[in-house]
C-alpha positions in Angstrom: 28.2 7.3 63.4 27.8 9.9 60.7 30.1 8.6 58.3 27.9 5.2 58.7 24.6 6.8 58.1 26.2 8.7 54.9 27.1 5.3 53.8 23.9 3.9 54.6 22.6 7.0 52.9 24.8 6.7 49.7 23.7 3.0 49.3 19.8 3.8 49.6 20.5 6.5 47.0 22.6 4.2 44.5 19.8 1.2 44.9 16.8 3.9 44.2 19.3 5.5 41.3 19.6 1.7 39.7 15.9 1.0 40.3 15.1 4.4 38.7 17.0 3.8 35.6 15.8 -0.3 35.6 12.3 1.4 35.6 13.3 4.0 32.8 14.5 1.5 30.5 11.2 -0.7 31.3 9.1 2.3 30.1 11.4 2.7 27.4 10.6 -0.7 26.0 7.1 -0.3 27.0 7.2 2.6 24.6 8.8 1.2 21.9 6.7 -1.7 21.7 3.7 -0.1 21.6 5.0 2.3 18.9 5.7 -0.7 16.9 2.4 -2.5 17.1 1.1 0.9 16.2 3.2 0.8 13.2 2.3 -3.0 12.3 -1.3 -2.8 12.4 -3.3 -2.0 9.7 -4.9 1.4 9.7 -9.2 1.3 9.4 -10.3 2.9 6.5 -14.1 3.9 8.2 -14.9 7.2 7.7 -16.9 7.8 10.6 -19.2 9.6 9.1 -22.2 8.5 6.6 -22.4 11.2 4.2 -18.4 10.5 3.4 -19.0 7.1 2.5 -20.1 8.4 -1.1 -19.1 11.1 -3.3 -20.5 14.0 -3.7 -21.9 13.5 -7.4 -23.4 10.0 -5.9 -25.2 11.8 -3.3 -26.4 14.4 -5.4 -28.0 11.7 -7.6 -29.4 10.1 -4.9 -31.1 13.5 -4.0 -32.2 14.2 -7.7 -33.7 10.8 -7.9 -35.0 10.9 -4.9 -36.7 14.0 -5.5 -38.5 13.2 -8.9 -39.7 10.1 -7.7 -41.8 11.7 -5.0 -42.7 14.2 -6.9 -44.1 11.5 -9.4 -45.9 10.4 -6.6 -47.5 13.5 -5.6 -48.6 14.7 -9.4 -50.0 11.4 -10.3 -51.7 9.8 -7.5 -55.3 11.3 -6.3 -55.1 10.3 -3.3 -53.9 11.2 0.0 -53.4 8.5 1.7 -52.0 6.5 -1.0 -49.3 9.3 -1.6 -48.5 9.1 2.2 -48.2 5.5 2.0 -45.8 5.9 -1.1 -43.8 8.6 0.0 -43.2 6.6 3.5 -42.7 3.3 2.1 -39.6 5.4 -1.3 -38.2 6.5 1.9 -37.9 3.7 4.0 -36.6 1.9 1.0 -34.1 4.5 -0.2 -31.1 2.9 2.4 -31.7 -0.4 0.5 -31.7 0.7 -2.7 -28.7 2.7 -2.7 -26.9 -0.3 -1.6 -27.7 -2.1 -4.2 -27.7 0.2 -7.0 -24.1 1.9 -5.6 -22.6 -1.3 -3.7 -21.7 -1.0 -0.2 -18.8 1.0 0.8 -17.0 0.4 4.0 
């Protein structure tokens, strides 16, 4: 009776060994193939941040520009509610106009 169980024993063991290794190799190729499509796909070149998108001289001229303009605005226009106005309305626009004056970077 025990050398039957040992055997029954020994064969449970050798089919959960060669299920064991049949999983190993399927995680293996698993593995592999997604190292590969890794590998094969193109990287994306985004930044993730905004201020990277542009160099640093670009956004220093955007700043400087920027800067004088609203200053313009505010030492030659009387009044105060038309410098709010202008001020609100350079800024809003600022986004835009760097696109087009610097092209769109992506």
């Amino acid at each position: 009776m025990a050398k039957e169980r040992a055997l029954r024993r020994a064969a449970r063991e050798a089919e959960a060994a060669k299920l064991r290794a049949k999983r190993a190799r399927a995680v293996a190729r698993r593995q592999r193939r997604r190292a590969l499509v890794v590998r094969l796909t193109p990287q994306r070149r985004r930044t993730g941040r905004l201020l990277l998108r542009r160099s640093r001289g670009q956004r220093a001229g955007i700043a400087v520009v920027t800067l004088v303009l609203l200053a313009l605005v505010w030492f030659l226009v009387d009044d105060i509610a038309l410098r709010m106005v202008l001020t609100v309305l350079g800024l809003l626009c600022l986004p835009a106009l760097v696109v087009v004056a610097l092209g769109r970077r992506t």
